[in-house]
C-alpha positions as CSV (number, residue, x, y, z in Angstrom):
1,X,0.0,0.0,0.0
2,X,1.2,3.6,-0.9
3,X,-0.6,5.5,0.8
4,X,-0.9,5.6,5.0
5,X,-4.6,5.9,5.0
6,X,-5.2,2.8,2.9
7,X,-4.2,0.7,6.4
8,X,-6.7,2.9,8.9
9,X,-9.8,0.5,9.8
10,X,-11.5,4.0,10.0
11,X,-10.8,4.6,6.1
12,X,-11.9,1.3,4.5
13,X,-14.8,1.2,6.9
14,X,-15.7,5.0,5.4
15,X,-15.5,3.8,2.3
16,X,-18.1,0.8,2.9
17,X,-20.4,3.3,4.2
18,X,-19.8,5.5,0.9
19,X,-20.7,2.4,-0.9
20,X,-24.2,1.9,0.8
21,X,-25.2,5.3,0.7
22,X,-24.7,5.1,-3.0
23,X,-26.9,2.0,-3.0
24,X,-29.4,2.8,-0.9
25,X,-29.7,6.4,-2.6
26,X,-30.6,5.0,-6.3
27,X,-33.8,4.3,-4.4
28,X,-34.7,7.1,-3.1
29,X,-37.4,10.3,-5.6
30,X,-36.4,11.7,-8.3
31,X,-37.6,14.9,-6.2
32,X,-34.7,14.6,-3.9
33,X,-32.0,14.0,-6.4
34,X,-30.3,18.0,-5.5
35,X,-31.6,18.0,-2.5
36,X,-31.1,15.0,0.1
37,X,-29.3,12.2,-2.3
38,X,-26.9,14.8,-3.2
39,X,-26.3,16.0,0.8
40,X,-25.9,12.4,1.9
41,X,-23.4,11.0,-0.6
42,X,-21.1,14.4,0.1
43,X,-21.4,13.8,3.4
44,X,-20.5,10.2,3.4
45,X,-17.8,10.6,0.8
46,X,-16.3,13.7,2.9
47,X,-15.5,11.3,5.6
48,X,-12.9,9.2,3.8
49,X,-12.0,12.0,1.8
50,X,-10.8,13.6,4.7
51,X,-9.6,10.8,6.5
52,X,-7.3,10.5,3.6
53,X,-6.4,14.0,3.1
54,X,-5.1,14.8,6.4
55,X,-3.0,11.5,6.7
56,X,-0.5,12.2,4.7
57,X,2.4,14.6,5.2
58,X,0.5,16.5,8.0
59,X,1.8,16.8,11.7
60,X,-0.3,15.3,14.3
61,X,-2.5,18.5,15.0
62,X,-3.3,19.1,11.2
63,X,-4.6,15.2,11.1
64,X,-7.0,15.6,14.2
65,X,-8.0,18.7,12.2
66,X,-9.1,16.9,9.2
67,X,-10.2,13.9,11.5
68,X,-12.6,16.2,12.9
69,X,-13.9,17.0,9.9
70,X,-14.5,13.4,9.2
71,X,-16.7,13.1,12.4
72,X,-18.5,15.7,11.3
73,X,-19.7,14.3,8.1
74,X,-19.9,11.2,9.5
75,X,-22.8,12.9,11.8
76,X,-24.0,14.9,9.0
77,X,-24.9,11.3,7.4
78,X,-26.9,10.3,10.7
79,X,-28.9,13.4,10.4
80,X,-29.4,12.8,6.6
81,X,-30.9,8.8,7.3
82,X,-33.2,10.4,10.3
83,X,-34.4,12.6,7.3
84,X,-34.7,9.8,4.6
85,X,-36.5,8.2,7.5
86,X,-39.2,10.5,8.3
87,X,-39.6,10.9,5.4
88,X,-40.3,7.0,4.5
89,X,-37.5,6.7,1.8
90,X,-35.4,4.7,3.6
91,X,-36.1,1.8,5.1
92,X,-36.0,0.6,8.7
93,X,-33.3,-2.1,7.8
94,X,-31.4,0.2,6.0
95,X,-31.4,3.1,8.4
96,X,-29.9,0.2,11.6
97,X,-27.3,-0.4,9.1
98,X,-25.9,3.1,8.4
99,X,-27.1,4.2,11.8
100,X,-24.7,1.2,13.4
101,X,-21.4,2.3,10.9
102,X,-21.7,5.7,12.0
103,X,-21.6,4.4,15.3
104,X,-18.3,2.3,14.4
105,X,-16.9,4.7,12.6
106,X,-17.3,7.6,15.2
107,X,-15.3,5.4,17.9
108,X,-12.7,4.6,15.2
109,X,-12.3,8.5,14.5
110,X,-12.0,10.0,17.7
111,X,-10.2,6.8,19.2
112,X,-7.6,8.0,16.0
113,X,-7.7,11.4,17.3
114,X,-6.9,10.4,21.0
115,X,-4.2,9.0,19.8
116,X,-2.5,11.7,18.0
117,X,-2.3,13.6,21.2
């Protein structure tokens, strides 16, 4: 592997959760194609994107920086499902599924960002 980030749990786990937003959000109406379908994905793809970005050739405090970040769109993609699920376009399966790798990846993250300190 080239790249740090590629060995960080909290990475390839972001990426899975990319992956089933992106599934789960071909389903969801036409109607909320610019509006919550678009929020969602770039809030899930911001977390590995950012988890990637700051690895590399930053100093400790410039990583929890970006790691923070990371937590943050990971959150923003809780509040998204708690939308698509009032909403009744996402279903209760679904929602326990990206609800629960949130959940994993928020430990992972700030556990990450304990340890740079």
């Amino acid at each position: 592997m080239a790249f740090k980030f590629e060995k960080l749990l909290a990475w390839q786990k972001a990426l899975d959760l990319s992956e089933m937003i992106s599934q789960v959000t071909k389903d969801f109406p036409k109607e909320e194609m610019y509006v919550l379908t678009s929020q969602i994905k770039r809030a899930a793809e911001s977390v590995s994107l950012n988890i990637a970005e700051g690895s590399t050739g930053q100093s400790n405090p410039e990583f929890a920086r970006f790691l923070t970040i990371a937590l943050r769109s990971n959150i923003e993609v809780v509040g998204c499902i708690f939308i698509a699920k009032r909403r009744n376009i996402i279903s209760q399966e679904n929602f326990e599924i990206i609800y629960s790798k949130c959940e994993e990846i928020l430990v992972m993250l700030n556990s990450l960002r304990q340890s740079l300190k």
